[in-house]
Structures are given as structure tokens and as C-alpha cells.
C-alpha positions in Angstrom: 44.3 2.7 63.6 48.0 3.6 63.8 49.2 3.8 59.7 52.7 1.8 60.7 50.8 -1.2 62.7 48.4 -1.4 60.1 51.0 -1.7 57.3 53.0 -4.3 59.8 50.1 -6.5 60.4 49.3 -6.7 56.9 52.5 -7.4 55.7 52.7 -10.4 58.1 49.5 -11.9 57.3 50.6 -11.7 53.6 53.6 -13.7 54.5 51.9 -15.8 56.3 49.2 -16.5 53.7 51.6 -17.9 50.9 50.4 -21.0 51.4 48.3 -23.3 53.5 50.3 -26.2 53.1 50.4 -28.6 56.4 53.3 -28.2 58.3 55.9 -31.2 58.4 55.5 -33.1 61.3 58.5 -32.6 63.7 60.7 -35.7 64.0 60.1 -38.1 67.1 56.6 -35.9 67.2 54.0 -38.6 66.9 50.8 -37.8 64.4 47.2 -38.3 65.8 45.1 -38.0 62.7 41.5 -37.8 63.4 39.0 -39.8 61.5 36.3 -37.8 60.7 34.7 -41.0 58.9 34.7 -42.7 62.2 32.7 -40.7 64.9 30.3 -42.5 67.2 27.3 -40.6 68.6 28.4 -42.0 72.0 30.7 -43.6 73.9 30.9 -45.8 77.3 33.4 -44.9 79.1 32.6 -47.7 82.4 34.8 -50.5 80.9 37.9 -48.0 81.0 37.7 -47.7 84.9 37.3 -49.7 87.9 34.0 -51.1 89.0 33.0 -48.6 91.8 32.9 -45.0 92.1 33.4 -42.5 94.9 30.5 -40.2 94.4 30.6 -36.9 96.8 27.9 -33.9 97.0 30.0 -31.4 98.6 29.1 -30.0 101.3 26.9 -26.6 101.2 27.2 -23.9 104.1 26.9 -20.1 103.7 30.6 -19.9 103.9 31.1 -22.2 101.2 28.7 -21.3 98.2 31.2 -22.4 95.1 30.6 -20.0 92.4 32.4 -21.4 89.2 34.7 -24.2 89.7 38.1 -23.0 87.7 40.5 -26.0 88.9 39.3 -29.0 90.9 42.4 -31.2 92.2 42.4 -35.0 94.0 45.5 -35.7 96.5 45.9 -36.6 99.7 43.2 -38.2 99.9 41.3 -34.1 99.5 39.3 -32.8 96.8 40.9 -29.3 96.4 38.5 -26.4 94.7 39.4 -23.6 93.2 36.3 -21.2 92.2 38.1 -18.2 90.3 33.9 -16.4 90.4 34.4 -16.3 94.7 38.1 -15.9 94.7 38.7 -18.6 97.0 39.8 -22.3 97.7 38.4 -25.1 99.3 39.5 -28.1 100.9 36.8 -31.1 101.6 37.8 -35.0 102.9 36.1 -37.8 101.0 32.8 -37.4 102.2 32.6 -33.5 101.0 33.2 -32.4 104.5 34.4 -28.7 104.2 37.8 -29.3 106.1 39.1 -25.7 105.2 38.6 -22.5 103.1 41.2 -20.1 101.8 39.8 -16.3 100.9 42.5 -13.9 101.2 41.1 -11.3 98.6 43.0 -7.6 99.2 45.5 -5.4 97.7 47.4 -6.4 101.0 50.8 -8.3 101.9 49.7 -12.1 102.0 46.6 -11.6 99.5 45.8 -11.5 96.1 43.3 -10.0 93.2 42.5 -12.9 91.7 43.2 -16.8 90.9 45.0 -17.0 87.6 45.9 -20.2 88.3 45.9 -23.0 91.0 47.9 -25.8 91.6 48.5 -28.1 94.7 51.9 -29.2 95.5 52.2 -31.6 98.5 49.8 -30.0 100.7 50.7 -26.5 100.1 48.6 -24.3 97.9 49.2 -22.2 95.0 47.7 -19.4 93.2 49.1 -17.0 91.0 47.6 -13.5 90.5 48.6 -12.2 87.1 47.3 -8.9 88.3 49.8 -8.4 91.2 52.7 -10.6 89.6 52.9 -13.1 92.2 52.7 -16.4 92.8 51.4 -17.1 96.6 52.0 -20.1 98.9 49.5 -20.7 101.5 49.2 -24.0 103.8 45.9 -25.8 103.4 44.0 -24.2 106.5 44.7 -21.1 104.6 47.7 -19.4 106.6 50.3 -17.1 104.5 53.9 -19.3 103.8 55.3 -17.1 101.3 55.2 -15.4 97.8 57.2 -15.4 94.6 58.0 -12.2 92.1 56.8 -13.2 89.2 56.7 -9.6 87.6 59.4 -11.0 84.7 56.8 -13.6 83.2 53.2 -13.6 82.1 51.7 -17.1 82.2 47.7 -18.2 81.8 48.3 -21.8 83.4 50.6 -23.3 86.0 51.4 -26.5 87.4 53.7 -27.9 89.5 57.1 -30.8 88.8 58.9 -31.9 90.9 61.1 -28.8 92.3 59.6 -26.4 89.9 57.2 -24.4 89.1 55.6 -24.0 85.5 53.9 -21.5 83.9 52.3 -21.2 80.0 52.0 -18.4 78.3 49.9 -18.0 75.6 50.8 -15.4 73.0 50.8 -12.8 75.8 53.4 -10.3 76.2 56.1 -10.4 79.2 59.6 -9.2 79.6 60.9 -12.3 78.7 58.7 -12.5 75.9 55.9 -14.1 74.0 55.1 -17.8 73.8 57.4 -19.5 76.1 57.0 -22.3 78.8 58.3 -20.6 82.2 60.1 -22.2 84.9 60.5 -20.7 88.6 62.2 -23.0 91.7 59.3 -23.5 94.1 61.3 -23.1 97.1 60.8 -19.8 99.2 63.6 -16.9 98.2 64.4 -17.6 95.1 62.2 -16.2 92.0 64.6 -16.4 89.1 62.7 -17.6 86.4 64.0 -19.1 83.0 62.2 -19.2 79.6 62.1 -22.3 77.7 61.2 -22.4 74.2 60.7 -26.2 73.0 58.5 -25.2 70.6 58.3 -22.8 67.7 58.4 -18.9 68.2 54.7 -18.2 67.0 55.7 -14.5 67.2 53.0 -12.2 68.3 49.7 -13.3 66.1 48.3 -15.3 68.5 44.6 -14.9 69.6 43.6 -16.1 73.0 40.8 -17.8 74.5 40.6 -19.4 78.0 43.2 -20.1 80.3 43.3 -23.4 80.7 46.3 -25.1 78.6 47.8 -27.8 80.8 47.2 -31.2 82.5 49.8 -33.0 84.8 49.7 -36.9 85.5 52.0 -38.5 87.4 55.9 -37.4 86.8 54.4 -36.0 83.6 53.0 -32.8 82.4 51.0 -32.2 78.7 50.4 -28.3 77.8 49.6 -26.5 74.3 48.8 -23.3 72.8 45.4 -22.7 71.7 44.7 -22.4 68.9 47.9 -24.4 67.3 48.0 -28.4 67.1 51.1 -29.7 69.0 51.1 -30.7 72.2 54.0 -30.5 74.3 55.6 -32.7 77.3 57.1 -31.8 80.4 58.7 -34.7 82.0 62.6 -34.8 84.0 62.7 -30.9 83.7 63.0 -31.0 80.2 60.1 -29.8 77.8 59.8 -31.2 74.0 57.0 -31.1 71.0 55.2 -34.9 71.4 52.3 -34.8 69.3 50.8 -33.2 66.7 46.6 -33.4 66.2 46.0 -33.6 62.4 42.2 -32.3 61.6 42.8 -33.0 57.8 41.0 -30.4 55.5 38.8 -29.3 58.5 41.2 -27.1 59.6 41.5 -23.9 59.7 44.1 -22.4 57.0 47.5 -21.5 59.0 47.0 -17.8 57.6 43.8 -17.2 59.5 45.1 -19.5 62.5 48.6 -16.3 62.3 46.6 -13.9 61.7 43.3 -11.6 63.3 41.8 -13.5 65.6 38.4 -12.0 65.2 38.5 -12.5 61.2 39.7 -16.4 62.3 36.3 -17.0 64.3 34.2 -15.3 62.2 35.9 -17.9 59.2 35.5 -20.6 61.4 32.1 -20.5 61.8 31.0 -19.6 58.3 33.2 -22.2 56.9 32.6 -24.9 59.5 36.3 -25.0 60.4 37.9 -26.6 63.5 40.2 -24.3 65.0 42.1 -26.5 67.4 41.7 -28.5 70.4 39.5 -27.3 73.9 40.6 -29.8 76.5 43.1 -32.2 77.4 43.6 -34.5 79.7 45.8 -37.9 79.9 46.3 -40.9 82.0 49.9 -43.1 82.0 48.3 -45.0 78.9 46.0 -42.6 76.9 45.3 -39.3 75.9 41.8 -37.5 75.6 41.0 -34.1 73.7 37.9 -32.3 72.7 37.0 -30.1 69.8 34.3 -29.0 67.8 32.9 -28.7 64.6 29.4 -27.4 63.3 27.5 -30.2 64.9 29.6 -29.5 68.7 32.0 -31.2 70.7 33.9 -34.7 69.9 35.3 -36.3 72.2 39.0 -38.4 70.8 40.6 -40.7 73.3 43.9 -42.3 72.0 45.8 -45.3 73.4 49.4 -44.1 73.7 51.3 -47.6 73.1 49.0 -49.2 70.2 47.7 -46.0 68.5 44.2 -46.9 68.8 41.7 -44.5 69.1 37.8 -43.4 69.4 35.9 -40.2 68.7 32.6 -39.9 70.0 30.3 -36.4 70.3 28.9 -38.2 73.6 30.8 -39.7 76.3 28.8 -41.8 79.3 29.1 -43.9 82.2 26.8 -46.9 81.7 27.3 -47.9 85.4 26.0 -44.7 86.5 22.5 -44.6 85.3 23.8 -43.7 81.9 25.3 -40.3 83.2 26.8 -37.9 80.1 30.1 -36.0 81.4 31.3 -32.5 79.7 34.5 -32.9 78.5 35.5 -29.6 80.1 34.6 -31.1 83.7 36.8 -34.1 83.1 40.5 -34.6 84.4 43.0 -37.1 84.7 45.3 -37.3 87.8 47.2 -40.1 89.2 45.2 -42.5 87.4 41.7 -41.2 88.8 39.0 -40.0 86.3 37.7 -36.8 88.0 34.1 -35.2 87.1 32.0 -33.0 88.5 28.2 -31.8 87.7 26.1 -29.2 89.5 22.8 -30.3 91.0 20.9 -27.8 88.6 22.2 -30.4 85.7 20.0 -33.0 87.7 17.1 -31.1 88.2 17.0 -30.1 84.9 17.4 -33.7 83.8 14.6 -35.1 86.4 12.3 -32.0 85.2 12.6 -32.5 81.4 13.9 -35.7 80.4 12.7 -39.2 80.8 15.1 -41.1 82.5 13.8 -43.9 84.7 17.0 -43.9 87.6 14.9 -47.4 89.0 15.1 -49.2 85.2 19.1 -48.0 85.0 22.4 -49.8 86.1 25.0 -48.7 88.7 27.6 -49.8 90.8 25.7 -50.8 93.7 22.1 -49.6 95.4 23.9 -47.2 97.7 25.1 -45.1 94.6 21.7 -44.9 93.1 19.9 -43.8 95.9 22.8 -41.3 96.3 21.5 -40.5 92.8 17.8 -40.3 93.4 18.5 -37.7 96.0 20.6 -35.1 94.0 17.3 -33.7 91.8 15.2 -32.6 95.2 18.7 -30.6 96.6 18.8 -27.2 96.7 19.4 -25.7 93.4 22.1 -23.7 95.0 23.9 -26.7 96.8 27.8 -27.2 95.9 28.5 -29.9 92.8 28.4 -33.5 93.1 32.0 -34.8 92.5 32.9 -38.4 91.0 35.9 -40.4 91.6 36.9 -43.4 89.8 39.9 -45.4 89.6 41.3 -45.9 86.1 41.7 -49.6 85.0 45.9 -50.4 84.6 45.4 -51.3 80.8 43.3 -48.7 80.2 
């Protein structure tokens, strides 16, 4: 190891170990303190949404064999997939009809290495290829509209508001440097980009895991920085800290969280530490994150206006035979509760567990014969996607 960037590193996580005091809580930065005395084993979710759900299996052909799903996206009426394993997008209706597929995979003008990131914006799609510094435009039956240089920034999300683009970065380096929420325009010819720093300069200690950090809803846009606590709003072009997730003593001490991030894990899990949030979604009216501890995942959703809240380690849709939803394959978008969950889940569940689908409740009788089917598909089929429409109080 180079003598200079060993004495620099240690130097900074001597500084940064001082102390392990909590940091103050920004002003107009509203606290979410998690109760650790309050966590329910499991939680029903069906009173939170309306009393039907659009269930789709989508549609399995050899030209459409989803591999991983890295973004899944509901507008216009679409159900937009972007599988980052296959390199390619799909477009289904509401039945899970394949209307279109977008695979432009090359080295080539019009194509691209690899989806960093995917976003829709009216009905024009978006991926950006870290690799080749672009962003690319494409229309929704997959024909070339246009690309963006975005060789100056370096982000590990995107999404799209109103006439601009946005792009997190997460502690990596780029021209314009470290930790900063990016802004292009995202109409064709112009790619100057701007750096916006609404947050604080974390330098260059962060560790980096995933590259998932945003959720858009509406006019309104949530993003963070693994593995810190704030989480920060994008709403009218402007960008500002909005709240701040306090783990209490569970936390991991800020001089791990600044310094190696290997050392951090390994802390983490000898000393049964929570080293930030995994997932975030919101609606207009609440907020849902996950994070773990030594026993896994817990679930917290918090009611924006009253401060209420619940943490569970399960979360379940009564109304759907009792069906348990990973946190990671839940999103929030224009007050719809998006999930997803690959017929293998099912067949595992109908092989090994005990769950009578005759003796449990659903919507209706067409939903739980959809649900009798899904266990004798092909274990390869495409994932079953649910729809439901959020309650207006919830």
C-alpha cells in the first residue's frame, strides 16, 4: 500500500473518530426515531389500499425471458421492465401482453453496455450506461431518439422531474466531484449538467453498496446516500435535507460509517449494528424504509402529517391469501402500490409450506383462481405483477 495514502486515510479516520456523538438534526429536517421497543412480527398492509387488485403474470415468450428485474415502472396505463441481467426493456399492457422490447446492446452509435439506470418519462425511455457516459433516449417500440454526454458526472440512480433529469451519486468520483445530486435538461442538444450539493460534503470515505438510492411520486422525488441517515427531497427544481432516520444506540458509530468500508461490515455484524436504511419508497401521505438488524429486515412505514408510525419484520396482504411482499420488490408511484414475485416463490411456497389458498381471503374468486394457477407455471415463466390503488388517507 502506497506509504502517503496510508498515512492520509489514517489520519482521517482519527479525525473522524473523536467522537460518536449523534449529529444535530438540521433545522426544518424532521426526526423519524425508530422504536425498537415497538416491532410487530407482522403487518397487514390491505386496509392501506383499495379493495381490488390488478394481478398480472407477464407474459413469457423466448424473446422475453426476464432475467433480474432492476427497475419495474407503472404509467400510461404500461408496466415498464427493466432487467439490467438481459440488458433490455420491456413494455407489457395490463394484461402482461408483451407490447414491445428494447435490446440495443453494442459498442455502437444508438446502443449501450449496460443499464445503470432506467427511468420513463412520458413515453420515452431512459437508460444511462455509466460505462459509455451517456444517457440514451429511445421511444417505447425501441427506436433510437437521441443521447446525452454525460462524461462530466458519475451517478448510480436517475429519475426524471419535470424538465430535468437527475442523477445520484454515491461517493463515486466524477469530474465534478464526489457526492453530489446531478441535474441535466432532458431535452435533445443540450448536456450541460450542474452539481447540486443540498447536503453535506461526505468527502471521499464513503463505501458503496447497490445502486438503487431514489424513489419519485408524483411532483416529488426522495433520494439518499447509503450508508448515511438523511433523506433528501427533490420537488420545484430545488433539492433540500427532509428527514433524518434516528436508529438510537443501534447505529453504527459515525467513525466506522467515515471510514473503511470493509472494517464497517465486518463491525456491523459482530456488533449487531444497523448500518442505514435498504429501501425507500413513499406515497403523497407516507413514507416506507427497510433495514436490518441481527434478526433481518424491518419494515417502518411513517404517516407524513401525524407522525405516526409502524415497524414490522413482515409485511402481508390479508386480501391476497395472506401473501408476504419483500420490501425490495415494493414501490410507490402515483399512488399505486407496485409488487412483484417470481413464480419460483409460489412453487416453493405450494411445495413446502402449508398454506390452504381454498381456506384464505381475497378480493374476489377470479383473483384466487388466478392464484391457484401460478404454482403449476413454468418455473421459468416471467413474474407475476400486483397493482393496487392506494387509499387517499392512507
Amino acid at each position: 500500500m502506497n506509504r502517503n495514502f496510508f498515512m492520509v486515510t489514517l489520519l482521517a479516520m482519527v479525525i473522524t473518530s473523536c467522537s460518536d456523538k449523534k449529529q444535530e438534526v438540521p433545522q426544518n429536517v424532521v426526526p423519524i426515531v425508530v422504536d425498537w421497543d415497538n416491532i410487530t412480527e407482522k403487518f397487514d398492509y390491505s386496509p392501506l389500499v383499495e379493495d381490488s387488485a390488478l394481478v398480472v403474470p407477464l407474459e413469457t415468450r423466448d424473446d422475453c425471458l426476464i432475467g433480474n428485474i432492476f427497475r419495474l415502472v407503472y404509467q400510461n396505463h404500461k408496466i415498464y421492465v427493466a432487467d439490467d441481467l438481459g440488458k433490455a426493456v420491456y413494455v407489457f399492457d395490463e394484461t402482461g401482453h408483451l407490447l414491445s422490447k428494447l435490446r440495443a446492446v453494442g459498442n455502437g452509435p444508438k446502443e449501450y453496455l449496460a443499464i445503470e439506470g432506467f427511468a420513463v418519462h412520458n413515453s420515452q425511455l431512459l437508460i444511462y450506461d455509466k460505462m459509455k457516459r451517456k444517457i440514451l433516449f429511445y421511444k417505447e417500440d425501441g427506436q433510437f431518439l437521441y443521447e446525452k454526454d454525460a462524461s462530466k458526472v458519475w451517478g448510480t440512480d436517475l429519475f426524471c422531474q419535470g424538465d430535468s433529469i437527475y442523477l445520484v451519486n454515491n461517493g463515486s468520483n466524477s469530474p465534478m466531484g464526489y457526492y453530489h445530486l446531478f441535474r441535466m435538461p432532458i431535452a435533445e442538444g443540450k448536456d450541460e449538467a450542474e452539481a447540486m450539493m443540498p447536503f453535506e460534503d461526505y468527502g471521499k470515505a464513503g463505501w458503496f453498496i447497490g445502486n438503487k438510492y431514489c424513489c419519485a411520486s408524483k411532483n416529488e422525488a426522495l433520494f439518499w446516500l447509503w450508508p448515511y441517515d438523511m433523506l433528501y427531497t427533490v420537488k420545484g427544481g430545488n433539492a433540500y435535507p427532509c428527514y433524518r432516520i434516528d436508529f438510537g444506540n443501534k447505529r453504527l458509530p459515525e467513525r466506522y460509517i467515515r471510514g473503511d468500508g470493509r472494517i464497517a461490515l465486518e463491525t456491523a455484524i459482530r456488533d449487531k449494528y444497523v448500518t442505514g436504511f435498504d429501501w425507500v419508497t413513499q406515497s403523497e401521505h407516507s413514507i416506507s424504509f427497510s433495514y436490518s438488524d441481527e434478526k433481518g429486515t424491518i419494515v417502518t412505514i411513517y404517516k407524513k402529517e401525524t407522525g405516526e408510525m409502524v415497524s414490522t419484520r413482515q409485511l402481508y396482504n390479508k386480501m391476497l391469501g395472506g401473501l408476504y411482499v419483500t420490501p425490495s420488490k415494493i414501490q410507490i408511484e402515483n399512488d399505486y402500490i407496485i409488487t412483484y414475485r417470481s413464480v419460483e416463490a409460489w412453487r416453493l411456497e405450494a411445495e413446502y409450506g402449508d398454506i390452504d389458498l381454498d381456506k384464505c381471503e381475497f378480493y374476489s374468486e377470479s383473483t384466487k383462481e388466478m392464484f391457484k394457477t401460478f404454482p403449476k407455471m413454468d418455473v421459468e415463466s416471467n413474474p407475476v405483477v400486483i397493482i393496487q390503488k392506494l387509499k387517499e388517507e392512507a
